[in-house]
N, C-alpha and C positions, 0 to 999 in steps of 0.2 A: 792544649792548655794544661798548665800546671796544676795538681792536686791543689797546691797553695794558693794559686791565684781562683779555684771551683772556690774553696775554703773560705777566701776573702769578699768574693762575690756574694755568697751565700749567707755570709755573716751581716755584708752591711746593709742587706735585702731585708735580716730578720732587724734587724735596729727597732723598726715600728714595732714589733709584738716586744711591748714594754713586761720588765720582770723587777722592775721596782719603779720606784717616783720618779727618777733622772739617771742617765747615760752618761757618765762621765767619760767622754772623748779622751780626756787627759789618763783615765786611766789604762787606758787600752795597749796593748803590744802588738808593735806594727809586725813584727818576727812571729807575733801567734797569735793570728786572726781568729777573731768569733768569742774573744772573754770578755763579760761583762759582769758587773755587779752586780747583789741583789742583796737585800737586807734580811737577814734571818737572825732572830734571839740575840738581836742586838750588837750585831757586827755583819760586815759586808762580804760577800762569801760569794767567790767568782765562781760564774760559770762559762760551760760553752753554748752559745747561743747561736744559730744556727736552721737554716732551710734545708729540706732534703731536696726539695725542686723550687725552682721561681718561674715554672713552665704555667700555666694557667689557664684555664680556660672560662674564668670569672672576668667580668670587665666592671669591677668597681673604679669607679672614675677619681678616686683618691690616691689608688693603690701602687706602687710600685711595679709590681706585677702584674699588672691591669694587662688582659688580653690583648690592648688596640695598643699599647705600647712595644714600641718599637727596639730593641737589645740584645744581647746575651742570651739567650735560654739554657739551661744546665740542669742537671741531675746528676745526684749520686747514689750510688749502692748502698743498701743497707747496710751488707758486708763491707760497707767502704766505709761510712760514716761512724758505723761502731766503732772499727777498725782507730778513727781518727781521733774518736774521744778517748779511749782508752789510752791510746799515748801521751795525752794532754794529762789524764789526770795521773796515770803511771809516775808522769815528769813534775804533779803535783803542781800543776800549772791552774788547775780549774777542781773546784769539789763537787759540781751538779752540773745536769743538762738541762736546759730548754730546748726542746726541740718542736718543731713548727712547719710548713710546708705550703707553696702553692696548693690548687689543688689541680693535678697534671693534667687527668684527662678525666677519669671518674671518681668519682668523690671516693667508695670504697673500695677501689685498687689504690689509692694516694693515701686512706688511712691504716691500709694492709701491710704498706711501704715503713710507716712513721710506727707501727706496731710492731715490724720486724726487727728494727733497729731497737728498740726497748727486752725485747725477746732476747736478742743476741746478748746484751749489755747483760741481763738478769741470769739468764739457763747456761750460756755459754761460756761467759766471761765472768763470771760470777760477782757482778759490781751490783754491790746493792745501798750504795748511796740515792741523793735526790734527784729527781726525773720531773720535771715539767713538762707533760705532755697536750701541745694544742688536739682540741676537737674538732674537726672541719665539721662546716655547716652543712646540714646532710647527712653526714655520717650513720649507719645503721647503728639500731640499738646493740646487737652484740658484739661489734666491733664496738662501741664504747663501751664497755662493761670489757673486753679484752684491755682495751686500754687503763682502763682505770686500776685494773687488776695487778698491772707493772708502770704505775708510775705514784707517784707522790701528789703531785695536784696535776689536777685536768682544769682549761677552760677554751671556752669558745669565746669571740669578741662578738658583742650585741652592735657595737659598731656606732650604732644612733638611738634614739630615747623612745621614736616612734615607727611603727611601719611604715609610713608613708616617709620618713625621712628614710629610709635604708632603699626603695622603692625610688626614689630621686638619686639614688647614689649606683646601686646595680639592676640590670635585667633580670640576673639569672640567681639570686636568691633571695628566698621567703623568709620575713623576718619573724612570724608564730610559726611557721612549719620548720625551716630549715636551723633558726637558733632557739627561740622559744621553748619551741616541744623537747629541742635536743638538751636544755638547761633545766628540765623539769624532768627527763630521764636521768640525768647525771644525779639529784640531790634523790630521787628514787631509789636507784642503783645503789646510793653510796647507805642511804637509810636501812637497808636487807643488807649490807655489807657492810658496816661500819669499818671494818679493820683494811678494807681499800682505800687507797685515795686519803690517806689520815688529813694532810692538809687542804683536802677538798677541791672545790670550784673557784674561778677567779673570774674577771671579765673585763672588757677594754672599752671605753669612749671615741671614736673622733670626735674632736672640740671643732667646731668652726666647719667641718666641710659643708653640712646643711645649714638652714636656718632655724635651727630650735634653741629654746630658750633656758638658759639654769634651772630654773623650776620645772620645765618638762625632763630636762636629766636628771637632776635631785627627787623628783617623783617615783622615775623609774629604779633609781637606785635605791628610793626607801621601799620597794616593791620588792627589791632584788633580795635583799637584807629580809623583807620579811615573807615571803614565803618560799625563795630555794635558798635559803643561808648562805650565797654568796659571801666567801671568806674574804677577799681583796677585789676591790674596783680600781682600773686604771685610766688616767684619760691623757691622749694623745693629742697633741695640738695637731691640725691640719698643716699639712704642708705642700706649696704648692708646686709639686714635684711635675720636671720637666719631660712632655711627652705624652702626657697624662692628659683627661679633659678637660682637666682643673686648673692646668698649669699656670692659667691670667687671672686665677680665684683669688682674694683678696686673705693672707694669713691672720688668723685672729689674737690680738692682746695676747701676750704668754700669761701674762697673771691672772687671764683667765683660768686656765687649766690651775692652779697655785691656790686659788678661793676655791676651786672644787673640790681640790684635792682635801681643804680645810673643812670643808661644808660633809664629802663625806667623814670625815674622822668623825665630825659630829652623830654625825648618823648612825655610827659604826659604834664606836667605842665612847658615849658622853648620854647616851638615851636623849638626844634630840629628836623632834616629830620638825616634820617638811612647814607645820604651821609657824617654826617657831623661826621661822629663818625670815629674814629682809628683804625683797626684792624691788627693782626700781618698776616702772610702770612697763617696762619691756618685758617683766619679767628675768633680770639678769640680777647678778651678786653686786656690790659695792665695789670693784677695782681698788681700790684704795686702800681699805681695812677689812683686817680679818673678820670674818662671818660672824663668830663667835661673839668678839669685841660689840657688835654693831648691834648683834640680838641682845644683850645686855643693854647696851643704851636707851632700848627701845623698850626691857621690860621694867615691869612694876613689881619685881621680887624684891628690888635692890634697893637700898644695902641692907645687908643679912648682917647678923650678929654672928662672928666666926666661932662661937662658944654652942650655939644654938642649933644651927644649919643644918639641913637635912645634908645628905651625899649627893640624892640628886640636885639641890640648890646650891652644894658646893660646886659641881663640876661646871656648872654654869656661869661660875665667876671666872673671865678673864683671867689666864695667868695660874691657874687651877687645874691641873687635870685627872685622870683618875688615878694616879698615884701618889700625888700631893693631899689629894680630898681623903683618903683610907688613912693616912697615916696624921693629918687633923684628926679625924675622928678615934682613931686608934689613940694620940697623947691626949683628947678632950677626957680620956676612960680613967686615966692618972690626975691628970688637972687642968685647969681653965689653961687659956690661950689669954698673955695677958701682953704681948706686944706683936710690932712688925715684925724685928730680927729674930721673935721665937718660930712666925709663921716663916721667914726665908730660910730659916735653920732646919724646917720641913720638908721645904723643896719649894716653893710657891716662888711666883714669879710678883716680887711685892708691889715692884712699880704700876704692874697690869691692873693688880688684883685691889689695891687700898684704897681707890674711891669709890668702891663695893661694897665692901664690909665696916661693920664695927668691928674693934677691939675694945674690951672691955669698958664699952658702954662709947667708946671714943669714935669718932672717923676723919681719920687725917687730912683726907683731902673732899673737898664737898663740891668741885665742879661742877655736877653735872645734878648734887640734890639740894644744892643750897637755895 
């Protein structure tokens, strides 16, 4: 088998370990397998994304690589993989790595493998651009703390919101011992280190493979966020990939994963609390409307006087967010806010935001408080 066709294999293996919100297929080159997107400081910044092995000896019943699955097996050289990004980026084709891995045979030879190739890249080759480096679950603590030491951000995938859903999903790993413990070493490591790992921790959802509910992941992820700083949460929609034990599994709503994605921002960057959010009696998001939208409808803040408004009451208006709400507050310092088209000359999003607020003493549209 051709290097290029290892390349290509390994590339659309790594597809599922997500490194931004969506995979745009379109933007891909069929001529140079394994570049994907990722959004960094506000532009889209390709990398090479990529498996050192799809050999496994995990039988997560989701997974591509799932041990009972029948294919290809493949591995590459450290010295081979290094070898490969460095021409890509030489050729200026890609600016960062993701790099990720079955895990082959034992967990701390497969992350000795994925450390060697970051070694070569840093000591040998002298590239010291961005590294994305996965944690296998497992992994000893000094082997992650070596990784962490030569990459940019590290994370491991939690995979599901509960034990007992990861436990429904694989045999052979513990979801407090083998990710838990290992994401409460990483935010440790990184606290006695700060100058490792500058963009920290990251972690993934399957959407849909178990039966759990928005508010059991939104739970977990406002756990994530507060006590190991989890920098980015990803969530992957199930897919019911053929070979696999799942294969007849029923795929779930995409705009599922689209509301959570909204519900964490909330989380993340708006100081919303898990109370403050909607859920139907299943415990699931609205399909329909954004999360955001719907927790306004439903609170008793509104409408706010945009002349008045705390930061945290502004970010809470639809159409509002924390860059819109700073720079209200920032022109409120000079003079009142005394129209719509001064608020859209802000940045606000006015159609979302006007049956929220006053403007000076007014409110344009009264829908939903008349």
């Amino acid at each position: 088998m051709s290097l290029k066709k290892k390349v290509q294999i390994l590339s659309d293996s790594a597809q599922f370990d997500l490194c931004d919100y969506s995979a745009d297929k379109r933007q891909r080159n069929a001529n140079v397998p394994g570049i994907y997107y990722s959004s960094m400081k506000g532009c889209k910044v390709p990398l090479f994304k990529v498996l050192l092995s799809n050999k496994c000896f995990n039988d997560c019943k989701y997974c591509i690589n799932c041990s009972k699955r029948e294919f290809t097996r493949i591995e590459l050289e450290s010295s081979e993989l290094s070898k490969i990004f460095m021409d890509y980026y030489e050729k200026r084709y890609v600016d960062g790595l993701f790099l990720s891995s079955a895990t082959i045979d034992d967990v701390d030879n497969t992350m000795e493998k994925l450390i060697e190739v970051v070694r070569i890249l840093r000591h040998e080759k002298g590239y010291d651009g961005y590294i994305h480096l996965k944690i296998l679950p497992g992994a000893s603590r000094e082997l992650i703390k070596r990784a962490m030491e030569l990459s940019n951000r590290v994370s491991i995938n939690l995979e599901t919101a509960t034990a007992d859903g990861l436990s429904a999903l694989s045999s052979t790993k513990d979801y407090k011992i083998d990710i838990i413990r290992r994401m409460k070493w990483i935010k440790k490591i990184h606290d006695k280190n700060p100058d490792i790992t500058p963009s920290g921790q990251s972690t993934q959802f399957i959407i849909g493979a178990v039966e759990e509910t928005d508010q059991e992941i939104l739970k977990r992820i406002s756990w994530l966020y507060d006590k190991l700083d989890i920098k980015r949460t990803y969530f992957s929609s199930f897919q019911a990939l053929e070979g696999t034990p799942l294969e007849n599994k029923p795929e779930p709503d995409p705009r599922r994963s689209i509301r959570l994605y909204q519900a964490d921002a909330l989380l993340k960057s708006y100081n919303f609390k898990l109370g403050e959010f909607e859920f139907n009696d299943g415990g699931f998001l609205d399909l329909e409307m954004d999360p955001k939208y719907v927790a306004a409808l439903k609170s008793d803040i509104f409408p706010l006087d945009i002349n008045t408004a705390t930061y945290d009451e502004l970010i809470r208006v639809p159409g509002i967010g924390p860059i819109s709400a700073k720079r209200i507050i920032s022109k409120r310092r000079k003079s009142r806010i005394n129209s719509l088209d001064e608020l859209k000359g802000i940045g606000a999003w006015v159609k979302r935001a006007e049956k929220f607020l006053y403007i000076d003493g007014y409110q344009s549209s009264l829908d939903k408080f008349q």
